[in-house]
N, C-alpha and C positions, 0 to 999 in steps of 0.2 A: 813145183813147190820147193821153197828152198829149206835146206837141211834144218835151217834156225828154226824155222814154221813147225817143223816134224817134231824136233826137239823140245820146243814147246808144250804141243799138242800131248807129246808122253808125260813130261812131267807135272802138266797140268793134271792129269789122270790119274799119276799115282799121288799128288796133292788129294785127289776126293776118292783113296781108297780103291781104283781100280786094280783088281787080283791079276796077275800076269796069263792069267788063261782067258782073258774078257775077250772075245773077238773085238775084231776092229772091223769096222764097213770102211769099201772105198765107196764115194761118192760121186756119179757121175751126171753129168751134164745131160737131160733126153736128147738134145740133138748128136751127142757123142757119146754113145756107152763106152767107148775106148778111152775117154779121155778121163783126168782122176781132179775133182776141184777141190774134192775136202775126207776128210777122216770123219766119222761117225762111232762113238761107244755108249751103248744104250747100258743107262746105270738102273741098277738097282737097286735104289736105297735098303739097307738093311733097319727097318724100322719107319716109323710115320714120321716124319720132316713137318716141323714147324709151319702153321698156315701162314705166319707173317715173319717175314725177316728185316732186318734195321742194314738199311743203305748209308752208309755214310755221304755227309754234304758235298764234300767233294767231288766220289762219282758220281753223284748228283746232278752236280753243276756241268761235272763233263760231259755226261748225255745231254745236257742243254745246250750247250757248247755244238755237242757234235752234229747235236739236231741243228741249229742254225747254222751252223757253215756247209749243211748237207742240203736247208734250204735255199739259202743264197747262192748258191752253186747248180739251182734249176733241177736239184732231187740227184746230182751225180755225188754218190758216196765214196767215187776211188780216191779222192786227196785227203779223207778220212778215213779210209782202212784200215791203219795201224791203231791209231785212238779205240775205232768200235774194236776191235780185236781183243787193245788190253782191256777195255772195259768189259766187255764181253768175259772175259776170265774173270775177273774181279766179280762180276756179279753171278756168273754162275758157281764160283768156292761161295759166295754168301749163301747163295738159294740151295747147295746142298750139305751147307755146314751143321751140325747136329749142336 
């Protein structure tokens, strides 16, 4: 995992409030428990989170985007990783914004 990914990963967390004592899950692949694919921080909203939240058009469009070029490509999503990544952040600050 490169350093950039990690470095993300923190300050997307402290973006949504996560306290410095939250553990962190490493994430391992079943056929490798030794091996590490992802970071895990189970949030606990402080309060009841909105049943609806307002997406803007843009990411929008980019999840259509990503969705078709993930189709045309026979369901392979490596040459969209980055895209679902950022989007991926963008929608989860929306879905835990207060």
């Amino acid at each position: 995992m490169p350093f950039a990914e990690v470095a993300a990963f923190v300050d997307h967390a402290r973006r949504a409030g996560v306290a410095d004592d939250t553990p962190v899950l490493g994430i391992a692949p079943v056929q490798d428990t030794d091996m590490l694919v992802a970071l895990r921080i189970e949030l606990s909203p402080g309060g009841k989170l909105p049943d609806e939240v307002r997406v803007s058009r843009s990411d929008l469009l980019a999840l259509l985007d990503i969705a078709d070029a993930i189709e045309a490509n026979d369901g392979d999503a490596r040459e969209q990783q980055t895209a679902l990544r950022d989007l991926r952040q963008r929608l989860t600050q929306a879905a835990i914004a207060r």
